[in-house]
Structures are given as structure tokens and as C-alpha cells.
N, C-alpha and C positions, 0 to 999 in steps of 0.2 A: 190772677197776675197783679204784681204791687205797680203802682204806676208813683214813680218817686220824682215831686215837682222839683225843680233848682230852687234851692235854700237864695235867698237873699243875700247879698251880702249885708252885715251888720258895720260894717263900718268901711272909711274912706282904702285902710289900708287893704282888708279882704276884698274891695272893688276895684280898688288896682292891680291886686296880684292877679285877680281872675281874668281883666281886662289885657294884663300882662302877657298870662299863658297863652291865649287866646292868639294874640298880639306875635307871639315867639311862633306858634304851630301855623301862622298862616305864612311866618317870614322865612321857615323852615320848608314847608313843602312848595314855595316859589324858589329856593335854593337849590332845591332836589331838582325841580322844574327846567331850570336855567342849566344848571349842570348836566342834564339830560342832553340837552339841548345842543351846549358846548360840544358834546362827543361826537353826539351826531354828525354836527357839521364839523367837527375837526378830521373824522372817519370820511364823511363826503369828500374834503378837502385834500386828502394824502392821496385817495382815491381819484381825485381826479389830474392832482399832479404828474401821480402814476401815470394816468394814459394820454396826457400831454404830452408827459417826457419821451414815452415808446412812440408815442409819432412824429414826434420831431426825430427819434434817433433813428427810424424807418425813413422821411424824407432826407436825411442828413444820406443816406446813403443808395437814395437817388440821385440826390447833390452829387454824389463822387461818380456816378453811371452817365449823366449829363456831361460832366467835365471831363470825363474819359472821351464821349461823343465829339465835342468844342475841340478836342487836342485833335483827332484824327480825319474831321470836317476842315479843320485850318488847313490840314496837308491837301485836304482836296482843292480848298479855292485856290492852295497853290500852282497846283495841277492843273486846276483850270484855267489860273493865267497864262500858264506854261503853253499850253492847246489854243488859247487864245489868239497868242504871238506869234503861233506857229501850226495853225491847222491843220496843212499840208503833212507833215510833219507824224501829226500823233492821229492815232486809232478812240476814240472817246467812247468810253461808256459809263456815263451818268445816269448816276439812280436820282431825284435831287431827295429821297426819304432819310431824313435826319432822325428816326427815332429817338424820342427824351421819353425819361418816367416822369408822370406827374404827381404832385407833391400832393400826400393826403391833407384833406382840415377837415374833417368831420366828429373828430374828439375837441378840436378847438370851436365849433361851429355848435356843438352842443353844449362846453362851456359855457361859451358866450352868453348864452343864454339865461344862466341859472348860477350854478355853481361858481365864476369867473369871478362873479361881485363879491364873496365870501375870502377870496385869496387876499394874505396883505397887498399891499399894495403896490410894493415894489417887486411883488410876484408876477402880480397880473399884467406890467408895464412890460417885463422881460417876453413874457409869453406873447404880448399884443406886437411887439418889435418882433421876434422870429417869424409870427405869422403875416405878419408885414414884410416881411424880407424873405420868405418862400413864395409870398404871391407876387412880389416883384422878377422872380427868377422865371417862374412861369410864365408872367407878360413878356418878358425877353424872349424867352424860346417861342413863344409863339408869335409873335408879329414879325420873327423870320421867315412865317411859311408864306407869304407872298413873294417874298424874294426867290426864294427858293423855288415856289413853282415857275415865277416867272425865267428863272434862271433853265428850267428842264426846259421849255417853251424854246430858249432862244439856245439853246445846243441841239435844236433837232431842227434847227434851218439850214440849210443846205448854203447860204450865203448871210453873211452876216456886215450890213454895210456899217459906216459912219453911225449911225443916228443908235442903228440896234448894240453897235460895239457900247456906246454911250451908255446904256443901258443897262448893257451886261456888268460895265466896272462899276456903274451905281450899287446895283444890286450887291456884287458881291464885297463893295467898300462897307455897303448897310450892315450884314451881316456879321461882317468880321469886326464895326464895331460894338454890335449888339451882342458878339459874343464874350470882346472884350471886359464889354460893362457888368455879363453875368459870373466873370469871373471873380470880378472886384465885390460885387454882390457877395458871393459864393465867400470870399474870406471873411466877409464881415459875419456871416453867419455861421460860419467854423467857429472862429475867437466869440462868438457869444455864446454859441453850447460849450464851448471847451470853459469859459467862466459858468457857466449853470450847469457842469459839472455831468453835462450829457454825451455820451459816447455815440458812436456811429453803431446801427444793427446790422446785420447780416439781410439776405435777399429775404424777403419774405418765406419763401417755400424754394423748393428743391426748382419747380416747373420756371421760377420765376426767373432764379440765379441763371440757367441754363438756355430760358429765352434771352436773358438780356450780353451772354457772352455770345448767342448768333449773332446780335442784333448787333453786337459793337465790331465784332470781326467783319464782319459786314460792309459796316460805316469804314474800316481800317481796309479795307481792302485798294489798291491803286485802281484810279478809274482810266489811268493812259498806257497805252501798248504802242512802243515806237512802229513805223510804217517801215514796210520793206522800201528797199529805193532800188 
């Protein structure tokens, strides 16, 4: 086998071109490099908009199963001021179970992580504000459930004085504004999927749609039956 050494360059000009190629072949495969690179994460990137977007457009249509609940719970506090005023009166059967769906973040919660930082940056600002304003809906629905139990608590008293009536219009003043507030919530994060161009999904699965139509006929059902006299 011939073993062929690198020739010299003989002069300034043949030591620049060589330095030159050299020079092109390393700025050429960090190009290749880079561009590789780009795709990558512009493919991670679509991909993860992708599954941001279907879980906001899954919670966005929890969003609407909650606010169906808030419409036909309002008619109960009504009801139960109605019973209140007049115990004598009405036959009472309170459930105080408000079922809500709770809002998924586990596509934004592995974002966050990794991929989020890669999004421009007025991508990432839109996506950190929804899931700031699904997790504000959920603290709503939940620091109801004290009222709310307290509220079953004080309709299975057999007499209800001054101090406990007190009570009762606390509780259900709290609620009816805390459901107020998830409404106003609720728009502001409609008008900002409907600007990022996300639509509402359907129920997850067939078992799901069909649970949550028990659940809201349910919640819709009248909780007062007049007394005979």
C-alpha cells in the first residue's frame, strides 16, 4: 500500500486555498449541524402546540359542563332561599354535590418543563395566561366545597335559629359570589381561545359525555316539593 504524505503548500496562495477548503468544510457541516437541529425543534415545537392546544380545547369544554352546573346550582340557592323563608312551607331535598370537571394541565406541566422555553415568546405568554386562568376557575369551584358542606350540615337541622340562619345566607351569599367571579373568568378565557384560534372538543369518550349529562340533570333537578296543608 502507497502511503501518500500532504504535499506542502508551495506558496502563500496554495496555503490559503487549502486553509480555505478546510475553513468552508468545517463551516459547511456546522450548517448541516444547525439545520438539523432547527427541524428538530421546530417538529418538537408544532408538536407540542399540538397537544397544548387539544388540552385546552378538552378543558374549554369542561369550561362549558361547569357553567351549565353554576346556571342550574344558582336555581337551587334560589330554592333554598325560597325554603328558608318558608320551611313550613316546602318539603327539602338537598344533595349539597355540585359536581365540576377538573381542568387537565399535564401537557402544559410537561411543557413547562422543556419544550415551553423553545416557543416564541409571545406563544408561550398566551399558553402561561390560559393555564393561569383554568387554574384560577378550579380554585373557584373548589373553596365552594366548605360552603357547601356547611350548607348540607345546616338543612338537616331540625330548627334553624338567628345565629345558624346567619350562616346559612353567609354561605350561600359566598358561593353565588364565587360563582359569579368563575363566570367572568370563564369569558375571559373563551375570548382568548377564540383569538388563538382554539375551538371547543367534544366529551372525551362516549362514558364521559354520558356521565356528565347524569350528573348535570341531576344538579337540574328541583330540590323543593310544596307541603300538603
Amino acid at each position: 500500500m502507497d502511503i501518500h504524505k500532504p504535499k506542502a503548500a508551495h506558496s502563500i496562495r496554495e496555503f490559503l486555498i487549502e486553509i480555505g477548503t478546510i475553513i468552508c468544510g468545517i463551516l459547511i457541516a456546522l450548517g448541516l449541524e444547525q439545520a438539523v437541529e432547527w427541524s428538530r425543534t421546530q417538529a418538537e415545537v408544532r408538536e407540542a402546540r399540538k397537544a397544548l392546544d387539544a388540552e385546552i380545547a378538552s378543558n374549554l369544554w369542561a369550561l362549558d359542563f361547569n357553567s351549565g352546573q353554576i346556571v342550574c346550582f344558582n336555581q337551587r340557592l334560589d330554592e333554598l332561599k325560597r325554603w328558608r323563608s318558608s320551611p313550613s312551607a316546602w318539603r327539602l331535598s338537598w344533595g349539597s354535590a355540585n359536581p365540576y370537571w377538573t381542568f387537565n394541565a399535564s401537557v402544559w406541566q410537561v411543557a413547562s418543563a422543556g419544550v415551553l422555553a423553545k416557543l416564541p415568546f409571545e406563544a408561550r405568554v398566551d399558553y402561561a395566561q390560559m393555564n393561569g386562568l383554568f387554574e384560577t376557575e378550579g380554585r373557584l369551584f373548589e373553596q365552594t366545597l366548605p360552603q357547601l358542606s356547611d350548607l348540607d350540615e345546616l338543612t338537616r337541622r331540625s330548627k334553624v335559629d338567628e345565629a345558624l340562619g346567619a350562616r346559612f345566607d353567609r354561605d350561600m351569599s359566598m358561593i353565588a359570589s364565587d360563582y359569579r367571579i368563575y363566570e367572568l373568568n370563564a369569558r375571559l378565557i373563551r375570548a382568548k381561545a377564540k383569538a388563538l384560534g382554539i375551538a371547543r372538543s367534544n366529551a372525551p369518550d362516549e362514558e364521559s359525555r354520558a356521565m356528565a349529562e347524569r350528573e348535570h340533570a341531576a344538579s337540574c333537578r328541583s330540590i323543593l316539593e310544596q307541603r300538603a296543608r
